[in-house]
C-alpha positions in Angstrom: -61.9 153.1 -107.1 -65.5 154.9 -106.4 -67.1 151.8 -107.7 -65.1 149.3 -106.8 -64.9 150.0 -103.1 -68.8 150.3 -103.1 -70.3 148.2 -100.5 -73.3 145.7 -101.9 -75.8 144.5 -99.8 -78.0 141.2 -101.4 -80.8 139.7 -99.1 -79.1 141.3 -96.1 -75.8 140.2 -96.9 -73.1 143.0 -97.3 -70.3 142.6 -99.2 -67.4 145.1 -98.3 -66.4 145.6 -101.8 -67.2 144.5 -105.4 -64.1 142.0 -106.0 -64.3 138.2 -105.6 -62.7 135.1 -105.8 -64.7 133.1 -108.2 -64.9 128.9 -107.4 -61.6 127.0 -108.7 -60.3 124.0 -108.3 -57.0 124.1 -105.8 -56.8 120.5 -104.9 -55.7 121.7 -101.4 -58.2 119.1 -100.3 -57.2 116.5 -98.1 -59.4 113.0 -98.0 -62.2 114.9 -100.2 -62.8 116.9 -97.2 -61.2 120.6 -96.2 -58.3 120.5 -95.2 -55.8 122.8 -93.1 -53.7 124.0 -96.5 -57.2 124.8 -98.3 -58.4 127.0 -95.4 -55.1 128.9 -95.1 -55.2 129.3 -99.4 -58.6 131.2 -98.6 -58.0 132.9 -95.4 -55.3 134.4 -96.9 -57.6 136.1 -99.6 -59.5 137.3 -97.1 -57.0 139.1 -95.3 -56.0 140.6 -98.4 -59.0 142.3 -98.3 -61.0 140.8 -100.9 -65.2 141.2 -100.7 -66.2 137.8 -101.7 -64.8 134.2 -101.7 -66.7 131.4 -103.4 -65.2 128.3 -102.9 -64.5 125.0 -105.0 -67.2 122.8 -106.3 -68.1 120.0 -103.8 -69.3 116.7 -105.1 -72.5 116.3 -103.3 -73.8 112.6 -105.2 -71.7 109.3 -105.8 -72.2 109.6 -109.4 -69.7 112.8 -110.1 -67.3 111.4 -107.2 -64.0 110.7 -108.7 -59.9 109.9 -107.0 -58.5 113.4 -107.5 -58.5 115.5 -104.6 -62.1 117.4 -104.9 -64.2 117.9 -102.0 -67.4 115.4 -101.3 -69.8 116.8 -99.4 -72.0 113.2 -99.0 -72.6 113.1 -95.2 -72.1 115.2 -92.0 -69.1 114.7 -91.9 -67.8 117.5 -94.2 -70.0 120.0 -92.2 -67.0 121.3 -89.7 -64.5 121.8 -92.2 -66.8 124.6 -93.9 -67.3 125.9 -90.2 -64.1 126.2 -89.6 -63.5 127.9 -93.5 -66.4 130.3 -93.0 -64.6 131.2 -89.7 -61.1 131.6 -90.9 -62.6 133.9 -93.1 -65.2 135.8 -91.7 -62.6 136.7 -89.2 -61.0 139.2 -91.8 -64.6 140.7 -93.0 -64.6 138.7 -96.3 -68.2 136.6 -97.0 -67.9 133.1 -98.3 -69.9 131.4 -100.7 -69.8 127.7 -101.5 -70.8 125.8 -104.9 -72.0 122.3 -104.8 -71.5 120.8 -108.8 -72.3 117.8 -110.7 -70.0 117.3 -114.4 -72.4 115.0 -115.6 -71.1 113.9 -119.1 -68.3 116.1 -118.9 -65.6 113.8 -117.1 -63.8 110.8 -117.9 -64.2 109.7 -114.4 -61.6 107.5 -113.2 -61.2 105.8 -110.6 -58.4 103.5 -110.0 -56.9 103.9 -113.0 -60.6 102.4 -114.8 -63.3 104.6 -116.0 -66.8 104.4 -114.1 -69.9 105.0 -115.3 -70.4 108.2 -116.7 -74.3 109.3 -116.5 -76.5 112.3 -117.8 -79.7 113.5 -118.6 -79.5 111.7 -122.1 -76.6 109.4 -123.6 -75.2 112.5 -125.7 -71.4 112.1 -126.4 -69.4 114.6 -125.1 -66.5 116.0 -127.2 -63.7 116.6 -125.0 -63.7 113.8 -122.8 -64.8 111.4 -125.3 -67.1 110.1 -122.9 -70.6 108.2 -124.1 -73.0 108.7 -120.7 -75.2 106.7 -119.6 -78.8 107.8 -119.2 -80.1 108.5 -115.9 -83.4 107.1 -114.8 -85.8 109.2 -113.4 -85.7 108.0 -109.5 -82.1 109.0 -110.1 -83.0 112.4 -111.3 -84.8 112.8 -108.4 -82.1 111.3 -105.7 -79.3 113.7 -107.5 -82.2 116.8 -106.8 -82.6 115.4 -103.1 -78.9 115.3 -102.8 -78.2 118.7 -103.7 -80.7 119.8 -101.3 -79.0 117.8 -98.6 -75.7 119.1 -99.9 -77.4 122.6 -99.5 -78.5 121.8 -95.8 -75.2 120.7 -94.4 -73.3 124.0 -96.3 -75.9 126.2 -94.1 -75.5 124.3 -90.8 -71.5 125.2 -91.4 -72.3 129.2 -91.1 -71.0 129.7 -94.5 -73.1 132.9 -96.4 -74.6 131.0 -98.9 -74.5 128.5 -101.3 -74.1 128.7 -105.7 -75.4 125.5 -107.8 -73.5 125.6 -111.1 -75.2 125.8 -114.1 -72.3 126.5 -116.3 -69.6 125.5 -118.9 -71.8 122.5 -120.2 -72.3 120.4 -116.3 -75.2 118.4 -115.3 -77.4 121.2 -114.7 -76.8 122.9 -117.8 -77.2 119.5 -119.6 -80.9 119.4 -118.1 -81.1 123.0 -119.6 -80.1 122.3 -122.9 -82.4 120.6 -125.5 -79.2 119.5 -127.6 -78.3 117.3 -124.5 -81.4 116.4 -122.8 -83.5 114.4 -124.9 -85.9 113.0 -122.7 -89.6 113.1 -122.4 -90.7 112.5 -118.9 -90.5 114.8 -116.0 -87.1 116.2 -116.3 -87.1 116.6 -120.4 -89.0 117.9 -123.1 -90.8 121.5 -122.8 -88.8 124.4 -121.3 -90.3 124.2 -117.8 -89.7 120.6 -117.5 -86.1 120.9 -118.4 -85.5 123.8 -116.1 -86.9 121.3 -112.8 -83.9 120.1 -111.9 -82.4 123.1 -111.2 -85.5 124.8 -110.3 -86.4 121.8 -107.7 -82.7 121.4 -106.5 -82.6 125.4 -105.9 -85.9 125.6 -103.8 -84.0 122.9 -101.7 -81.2 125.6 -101.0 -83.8 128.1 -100.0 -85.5 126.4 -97.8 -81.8 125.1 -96.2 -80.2 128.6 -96.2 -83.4 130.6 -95.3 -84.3 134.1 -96.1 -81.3 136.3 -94.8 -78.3 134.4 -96.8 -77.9 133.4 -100.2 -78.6 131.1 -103.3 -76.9 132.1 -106.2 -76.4 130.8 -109.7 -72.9 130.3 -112.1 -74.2 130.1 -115.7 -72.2 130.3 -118.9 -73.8 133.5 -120.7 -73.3 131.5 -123.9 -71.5 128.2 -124.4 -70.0 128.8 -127.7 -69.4 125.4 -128.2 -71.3 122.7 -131.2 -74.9 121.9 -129.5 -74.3 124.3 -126.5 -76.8 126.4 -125.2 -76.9 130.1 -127.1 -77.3 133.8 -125.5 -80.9 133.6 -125.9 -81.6 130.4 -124.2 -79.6 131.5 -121.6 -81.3 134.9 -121.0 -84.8 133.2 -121.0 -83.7 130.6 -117.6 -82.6 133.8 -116.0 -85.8 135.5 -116.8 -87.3 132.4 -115.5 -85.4 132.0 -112.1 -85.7 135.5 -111.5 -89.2 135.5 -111.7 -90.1 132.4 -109.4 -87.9 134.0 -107.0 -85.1 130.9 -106.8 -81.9 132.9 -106.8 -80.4 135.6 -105.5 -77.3 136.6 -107.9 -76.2 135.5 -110.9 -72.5 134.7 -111.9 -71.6 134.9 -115.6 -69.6 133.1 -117.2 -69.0 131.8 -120.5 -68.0 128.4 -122.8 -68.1 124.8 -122.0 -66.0 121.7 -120.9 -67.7 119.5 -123.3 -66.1 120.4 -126.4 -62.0 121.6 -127.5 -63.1 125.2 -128.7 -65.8 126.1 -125.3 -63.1 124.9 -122.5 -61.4 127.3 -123.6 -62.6 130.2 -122.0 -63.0 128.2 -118.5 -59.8 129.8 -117.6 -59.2 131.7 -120.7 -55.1 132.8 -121.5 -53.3 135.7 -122.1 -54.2 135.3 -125.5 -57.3 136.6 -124.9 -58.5 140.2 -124.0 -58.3 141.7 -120.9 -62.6 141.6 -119.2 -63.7 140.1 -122.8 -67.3 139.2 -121.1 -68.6 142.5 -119.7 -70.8 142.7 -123.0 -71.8 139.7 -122.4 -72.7 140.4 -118.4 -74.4 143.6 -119.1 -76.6 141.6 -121.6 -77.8 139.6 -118.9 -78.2 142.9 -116.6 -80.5 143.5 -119.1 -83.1 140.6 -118.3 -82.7 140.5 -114.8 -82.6 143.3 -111.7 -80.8 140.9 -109.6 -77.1 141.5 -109.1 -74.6 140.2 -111.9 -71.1 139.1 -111.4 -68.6 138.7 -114.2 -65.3 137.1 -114.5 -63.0 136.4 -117.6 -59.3 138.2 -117.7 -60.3 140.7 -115.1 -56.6 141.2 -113.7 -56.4 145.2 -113.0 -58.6 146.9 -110.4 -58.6 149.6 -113.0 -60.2 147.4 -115.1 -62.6 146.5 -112.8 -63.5 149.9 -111.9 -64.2 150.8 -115.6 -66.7 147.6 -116.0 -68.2 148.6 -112.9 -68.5 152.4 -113.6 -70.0 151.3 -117.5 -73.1 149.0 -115.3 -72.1 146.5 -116.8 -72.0 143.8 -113.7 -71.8 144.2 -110.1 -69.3 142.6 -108.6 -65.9 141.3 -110.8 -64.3 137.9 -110.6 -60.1 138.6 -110.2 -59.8 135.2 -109.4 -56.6 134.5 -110.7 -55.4 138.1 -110.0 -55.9 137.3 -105.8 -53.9 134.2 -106.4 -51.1 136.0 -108.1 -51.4 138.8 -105.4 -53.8 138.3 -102.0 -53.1 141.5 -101.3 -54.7 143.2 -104.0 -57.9 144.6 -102.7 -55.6 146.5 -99.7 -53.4 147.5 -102.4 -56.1 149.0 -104.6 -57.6 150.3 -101.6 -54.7 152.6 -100.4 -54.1 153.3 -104.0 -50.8 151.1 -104.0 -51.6 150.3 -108.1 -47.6 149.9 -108.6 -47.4 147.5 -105.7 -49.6 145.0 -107.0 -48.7 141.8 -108.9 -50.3 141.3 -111.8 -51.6 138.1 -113.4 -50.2 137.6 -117.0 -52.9 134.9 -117.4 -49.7 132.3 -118.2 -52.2 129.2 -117.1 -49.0 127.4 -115.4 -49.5 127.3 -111.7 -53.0 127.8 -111.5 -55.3 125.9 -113.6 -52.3 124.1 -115.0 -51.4 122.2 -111.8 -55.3 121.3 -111.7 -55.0 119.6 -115.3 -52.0 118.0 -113.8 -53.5 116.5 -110.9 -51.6 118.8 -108.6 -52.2 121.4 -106.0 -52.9 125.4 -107.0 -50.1 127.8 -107.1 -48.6 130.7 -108.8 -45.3 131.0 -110.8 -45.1 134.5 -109.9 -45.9 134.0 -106.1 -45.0 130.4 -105.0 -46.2 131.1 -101.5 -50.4 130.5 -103.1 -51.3 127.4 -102.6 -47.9 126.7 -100.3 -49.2 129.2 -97.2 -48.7 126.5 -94.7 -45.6 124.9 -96.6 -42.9 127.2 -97.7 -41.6 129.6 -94.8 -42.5 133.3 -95.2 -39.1 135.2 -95.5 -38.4 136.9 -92.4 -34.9 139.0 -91.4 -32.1 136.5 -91.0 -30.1 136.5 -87.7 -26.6 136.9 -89.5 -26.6 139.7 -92.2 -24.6 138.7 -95.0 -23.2 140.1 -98.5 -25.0 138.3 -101.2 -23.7 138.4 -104.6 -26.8 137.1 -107.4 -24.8 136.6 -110.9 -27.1 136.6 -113.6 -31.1 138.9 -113.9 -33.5 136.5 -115.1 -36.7 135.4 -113.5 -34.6 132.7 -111.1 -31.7 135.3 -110.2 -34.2 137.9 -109.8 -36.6 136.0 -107.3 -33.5 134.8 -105.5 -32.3 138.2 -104.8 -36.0 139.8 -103.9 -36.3 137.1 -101.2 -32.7 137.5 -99.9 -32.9 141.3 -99.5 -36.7 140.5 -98.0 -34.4 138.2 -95.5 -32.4 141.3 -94.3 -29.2 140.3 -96.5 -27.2 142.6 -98.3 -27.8 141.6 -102.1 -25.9 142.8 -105.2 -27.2 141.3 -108.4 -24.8 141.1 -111.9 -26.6 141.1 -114.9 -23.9 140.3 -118.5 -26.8 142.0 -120.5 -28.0 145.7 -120.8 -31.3 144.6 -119.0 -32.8 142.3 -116.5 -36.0 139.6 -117.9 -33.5 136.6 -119.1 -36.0 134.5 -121.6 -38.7 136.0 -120.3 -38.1 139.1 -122.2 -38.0 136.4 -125.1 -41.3 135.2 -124.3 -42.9 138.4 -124.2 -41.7 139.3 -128.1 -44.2 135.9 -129.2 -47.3 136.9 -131.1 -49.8 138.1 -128.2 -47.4 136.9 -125.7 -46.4 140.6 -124.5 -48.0 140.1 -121.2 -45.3 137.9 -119.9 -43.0 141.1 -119.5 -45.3 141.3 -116.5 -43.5 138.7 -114.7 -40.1 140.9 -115.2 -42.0 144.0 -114.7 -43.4 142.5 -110.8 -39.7 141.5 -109.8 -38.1 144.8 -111.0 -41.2 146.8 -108.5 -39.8 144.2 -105.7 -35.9 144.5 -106.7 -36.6 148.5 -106.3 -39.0 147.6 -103.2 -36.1 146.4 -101.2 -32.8 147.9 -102.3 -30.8 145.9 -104.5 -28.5 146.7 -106.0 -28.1 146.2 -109.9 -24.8 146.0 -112.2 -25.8 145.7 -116.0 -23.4 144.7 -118.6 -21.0 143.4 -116.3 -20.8 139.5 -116.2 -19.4 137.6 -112.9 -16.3 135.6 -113.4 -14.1 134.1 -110.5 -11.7 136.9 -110.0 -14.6 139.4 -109.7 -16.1 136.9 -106.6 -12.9 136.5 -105.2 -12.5 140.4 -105.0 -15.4 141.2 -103.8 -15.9 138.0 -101.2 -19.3 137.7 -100.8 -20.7 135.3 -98.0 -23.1 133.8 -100.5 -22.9 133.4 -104.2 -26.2 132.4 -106.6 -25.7 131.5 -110.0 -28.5 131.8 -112.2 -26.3 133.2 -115.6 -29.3 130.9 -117.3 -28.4 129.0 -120.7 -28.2 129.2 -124.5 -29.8 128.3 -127.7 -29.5 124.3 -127.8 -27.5 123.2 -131.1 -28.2 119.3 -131.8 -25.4 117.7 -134.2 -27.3 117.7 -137.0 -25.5 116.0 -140.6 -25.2 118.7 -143.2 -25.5 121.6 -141.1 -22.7 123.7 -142.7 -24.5 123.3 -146.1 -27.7 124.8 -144.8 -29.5 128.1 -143.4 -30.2 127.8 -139.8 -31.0 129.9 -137.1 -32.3 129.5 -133.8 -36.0 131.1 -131.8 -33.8 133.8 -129.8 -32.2 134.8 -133.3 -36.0 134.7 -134.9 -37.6 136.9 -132.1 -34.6 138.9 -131.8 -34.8 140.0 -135.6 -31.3 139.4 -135.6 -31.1 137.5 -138.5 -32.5 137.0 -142.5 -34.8 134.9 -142.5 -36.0 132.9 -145.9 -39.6 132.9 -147.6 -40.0 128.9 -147.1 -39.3 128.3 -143.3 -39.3 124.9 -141.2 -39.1 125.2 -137.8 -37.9 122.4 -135.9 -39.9 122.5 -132.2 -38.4 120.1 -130.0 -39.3 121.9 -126.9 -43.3 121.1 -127.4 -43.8 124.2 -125.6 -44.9 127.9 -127.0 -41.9 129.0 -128.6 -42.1 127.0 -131.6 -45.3 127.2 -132.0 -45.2 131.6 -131.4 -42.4 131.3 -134.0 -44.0 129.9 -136.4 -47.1 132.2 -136.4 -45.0 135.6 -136.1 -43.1 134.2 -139.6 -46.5 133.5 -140.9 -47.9 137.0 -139.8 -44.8 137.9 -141.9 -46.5 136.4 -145.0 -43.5 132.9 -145.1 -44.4 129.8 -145.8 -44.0 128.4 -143.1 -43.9 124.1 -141.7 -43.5 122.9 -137.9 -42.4 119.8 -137.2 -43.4 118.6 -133.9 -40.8 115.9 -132.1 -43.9 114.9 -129.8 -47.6 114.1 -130.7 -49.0 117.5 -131.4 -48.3 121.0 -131.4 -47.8 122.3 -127.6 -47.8 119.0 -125.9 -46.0 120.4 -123.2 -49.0 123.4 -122.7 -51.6 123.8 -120.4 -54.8 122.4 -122.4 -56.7 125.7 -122.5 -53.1 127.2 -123.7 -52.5 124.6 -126.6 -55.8 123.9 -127.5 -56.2 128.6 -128.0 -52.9 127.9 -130.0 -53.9 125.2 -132.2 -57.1 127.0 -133.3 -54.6 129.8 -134.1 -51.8 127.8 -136.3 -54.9 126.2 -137.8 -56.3 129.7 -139.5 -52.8 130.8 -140.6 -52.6 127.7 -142.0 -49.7 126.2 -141.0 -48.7 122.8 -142.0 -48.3 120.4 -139.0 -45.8 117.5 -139.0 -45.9 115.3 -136.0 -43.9 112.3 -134.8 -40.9 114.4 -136.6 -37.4 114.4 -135.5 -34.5 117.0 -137.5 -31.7 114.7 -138.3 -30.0 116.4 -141.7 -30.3 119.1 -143.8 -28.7 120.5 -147.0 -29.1 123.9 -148.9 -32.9 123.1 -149.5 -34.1 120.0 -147.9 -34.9 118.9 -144.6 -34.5 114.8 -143.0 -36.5 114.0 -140.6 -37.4 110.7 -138.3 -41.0 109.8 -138.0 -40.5 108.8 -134.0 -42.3 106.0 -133.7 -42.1 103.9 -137.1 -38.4 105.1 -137.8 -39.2 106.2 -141.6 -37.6 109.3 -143.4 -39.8 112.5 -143.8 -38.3 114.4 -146.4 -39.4 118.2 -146.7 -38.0 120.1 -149.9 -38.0 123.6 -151.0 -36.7 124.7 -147.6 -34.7 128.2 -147.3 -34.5 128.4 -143.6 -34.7 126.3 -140.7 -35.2 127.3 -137.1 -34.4 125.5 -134.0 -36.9 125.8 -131.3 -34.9 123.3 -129.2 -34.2 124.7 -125.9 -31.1 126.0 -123.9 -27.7 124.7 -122.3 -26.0 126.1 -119.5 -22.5 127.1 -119.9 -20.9 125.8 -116.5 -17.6 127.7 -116.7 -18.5 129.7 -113.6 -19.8 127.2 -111.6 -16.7 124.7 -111.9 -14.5 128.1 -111.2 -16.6 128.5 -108.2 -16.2 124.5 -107.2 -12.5 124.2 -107.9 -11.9 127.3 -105.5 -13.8 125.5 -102.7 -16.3 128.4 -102.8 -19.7 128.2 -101.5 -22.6 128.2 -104.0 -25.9 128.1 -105.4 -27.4 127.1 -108.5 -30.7 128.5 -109.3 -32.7 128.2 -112.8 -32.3 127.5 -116.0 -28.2 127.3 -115.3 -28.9 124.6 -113.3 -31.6 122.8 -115.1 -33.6 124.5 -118.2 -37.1 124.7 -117.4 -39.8 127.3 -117.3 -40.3 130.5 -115.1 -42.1 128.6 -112.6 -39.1 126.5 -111.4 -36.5 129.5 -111.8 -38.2 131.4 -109.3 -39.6 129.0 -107.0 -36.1 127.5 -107.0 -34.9 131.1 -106.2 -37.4 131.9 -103.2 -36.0 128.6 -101.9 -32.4 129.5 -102.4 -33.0 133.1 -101.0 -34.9 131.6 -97.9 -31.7 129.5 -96.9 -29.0 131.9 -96.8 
């Protein structure tokens, strides 16, 4: 970790290492403003040991201001809330850096429930948001520039190091930039030079706020692969340009759009994607520029890391979602604990996913990010008690980590000849592998702190009421779903676990029948294709991966789209014979008849088989339930339900 672990100084400010935590939305904030749960979320970073935090984008003009939980940065009043940040942080060695953004016509902006005005350089649709901008005027070009400087000003009178203006993934900024978008001829539009002012003029402003010995530094997409985005090229010549008049110190690279399906993609791209895909693209832009580059993009390994360092092809590498998987990362890496460490599988479910839903940041691996002031930190129970943890999936594993971590005494039955549940399931889907990471984590922890493992035997009553533990979890999980379905004697059905599981024949003309909405039908249906099958999915929702993260299902959909899969929404499974499928259309109620069917596979979820628990409840013995046995989810819910569980005892 030579490189890695190599201090960098820019303008006099000395990062202690080469890692960072690149700006993301947490919705930690409280009233728009920082709140006590956001500066704990950061300070715990810092502690961790990382070099760099940049924070979240605040909203520094009333157009861009929205009612989700960003931070406005309009007056004053936001100014002690970064103080105290920059504190909380500084007090562990770590530098902070904070963004100020404008989407421009990338939003839908909302506010009660009606959409504002939307406005932009020129009134250029966007493609994602479906939004038609309105075209600013030019004293409002002007006011936004002013703003941003003012925005600058109050970010430096809070102590933080610097401040970064984003210029990436298609936002205000990069909509100035971009001929495609800004199609104006006055003083902000036209000519090259005209188009870079706003940034230019609104980055001057931050110098003169933040002075000579911090920092002004630049997020740009180093191409935005998306229809009428800016190109490599384009992008290469405003760097040359910035770097030249002297307006910033850094530049962070990035790459794609939010204006369009196919660019928002790589905003937070999945595990679908390679592992540091950009450092091509980062070492193309150290090419045109001696300042420092940062790159981020699937960077989860401080191995990895190294290796992009040690090639020169950036500076300093974005593990964003790594540190919120792990904080303690950069100590781990440091002391050479590489086993210790708890990688990201880039799943997209508790990060950015809770942004898309409107709620605050987590992690399904580590429920504690994003819940530091929240959800107690285990510490060693007063009574010391025999646990007994039937069942070694993701929930029974996390329950039995956190019990042991409690000081208990934990002895974990697994039925099967190895522990993962239907995570081991997920990791068989096409590219999915990375999701035995999850299992892989808990089995370092299980061996961490002692516990003790039984395979192949499965818990029944008399094997509780011999061994009386003082606590009993139950998390034996659940099976394949079956729905009564007419005619399903005559026909060849299977379910996903018997499909991923190779355990049985599986026709050339396959339907499969995706109730879930989620990523096993739609990973079925591309490993059978893979296979060379014919192969439909019939969707009982409005699209494939409804269920998904949008950056998830929308990197899924390109997929099923170039194996060329046929698509049948709005479809319900109702009866089958020996080579025909009935379906429902959902909302009108008509028959969908599909013919020359040979197989058809059930992607319709699991049940749990309750024989243990109503043992447990008619011997009057204490209990607790804890994932998919007692509700089938995801992985996020089994193991934050078994952290809970294992806190109580």
């Amino acid at each position: 970790m030579k490189q890695l672990f190599e201090p960098l100084e820019i303008r006099g400010v000395i990062l202690r290492n080469r890692i960072l935590s690149t700006g993301h939305q947490t919705f930690l904030a409280k009233n728009n403003q920082i709140s006590n749960d956001l500066i704990a979320y950061h300070e715990a970073r810092a502690k961790g040991g990382v070099g760099l935090i940049i924070t979240e984008a605040a909203r520094f003009h009333v157009s861009s201001l929205t009612k989700t939980p960003e931070i406005q940065l309009l007056s004053d009043d936001g100014i002690e809330g970064y103080r105290r940040l920059a504190q909380a942080v500084h007090q562990h060695g770590a530098k902070i850096i904070s963004q100020l953004s404008h989407a421009g016509r990338c939003s839908a902006r909302q506010i009660d429930g009606v959409r504002e005005v939307v406005y932009a350089p020129s009134a250029v649709p966007d493609h994602r948001f479906h939004t038609m901008p309105r075209e600013m005027p030019e004293e409002m070009v002007a006011e936004i520039i002013e703003a941003c400087g003012k925005g600058a000003e109050r970010l430096a009178k809070s102590g933080v190091d610097g401040v970064e203006l984003m210029a990436s993934h298609g936002l205000l900024f990069a909509q100035f930039l971009n001929p495609n978008t800004n199609l104006r001829e006055d003083a902000y539009g036209g000519d090259f030079e005209r188009r870079l002012r706003p940034l230019a003029d609104s980055l001057k402003l931050a110098r003169i706020a933040f002075g000579e010995d911090r920092l002004v530094g630049l997020r740009i997409s180093a191409d935005e692969v998306e229809e009428g985005g800016m190109n490599e090229n384009l992008i290469k010549k405003i760097i040359e340009a910035l770097t030249e008049q002297g307006l910033i110190d850094y530049v962070n690279t990035t790459f794609g759009s939010m204006a369009g399906l196919g660019g928002s993609i790589h905003v937070v791209p999945p595990m679908e994607i390679e592992h540091g895909y950009l450092a091509e693209k980062s070492a193309a832009i150290k090419a045109v520029t001696k300042l420092p580059v940062f790159v981020a993009g699937r960077i989860n390994q401080p191995q990895l890391a190294e290796a992009i360092l040690a090639a020169g092809q950036a500076d300093v590498c974005g593990m964003t979602r790594a540190l919120i998987t792990d904080p303690e990362l950069p100590n781990k890496a440091a002391a050479g604990e590489f086993d210790d460490i708890k990688a990201c599988i880039g799943c997209n479910q508790g990060c950015i996913g809770h942004f898309h839903q409107g709620a605050s940041i987590t992690c399904i691996q580590n429920p504690w990010s994003g819940r530091e002031l929240t959800l107690a930190a285990p510490k060693v129970a007063k009574n010391k008690k025999n646990v007994l943890v039937a069942g070694g999936g993701p929930g029974g594993l996390s329950a039995a980590v956190v019990a042991a971590r409690c000081g208990h005494d934990v002895s974990l039955f697994e039925a099967g000849s190895k522990l993962g549940g239907q995570a081991n399931l997920a990791s068989l889907l096409p590219d999915r592998s990375e999701f035995g990471g999850l299992v892989t984590n808990l089995l370092r922890e299980l061996e961490q702190n002692r516990v003790t493992v039984q395979l192949n035997m499965g818990v029944t009553i008399d094997l509780i009421q011999d061994l009386q533990p003082d606590e009993v979890i139950v998390a034996t999980g659940a099976t394949a779903y079956w729905p009564k379905l007419e005619g399903l004697e005559e026909a060849h059905v299977l379910d996903a676990r018997q499909v991923l599981e190779n355990a049985a024949n599986v026709g050339s003309s396959v339907l499969v029948a995706d109730w879930r909405c989620d990523w096993v039908g739609i990973g079925v249906v591309e490993k059978l294709a893979r296979e060379g099958r014919c192969v439909r999915l019939a969707v009982n929702g409005l699209h494939p991966g409804q269920e998904l993260q949008p950056y998830l299902r929308d990197t899924l959909a390109a997929k099923l789209h170039k194996a060329g899969v046929e698509i049948i929404p709005y479809a319900r499974l109702f009866g089958l014979d020996a080579d025909t499928a009935y379906l429902t259309h959902i909302a009108s109620g008509d028959p969908i008849v599909l013919e020359d069917v040979d197989t058809t596979v059930l992607a319709y979820g699991g049940e749990a088989n309750r024989s243990l628990e109503l043992a447990l409840r008619k011997a009057s013995l204490k209990h607790h339930l804890v994932g998919d046995f007692l509700s089938p989810r995801t992985a996020e819910e089994a193991i934050l339900g078994g952290v809970k569980v294992g806190l109580t005892l």
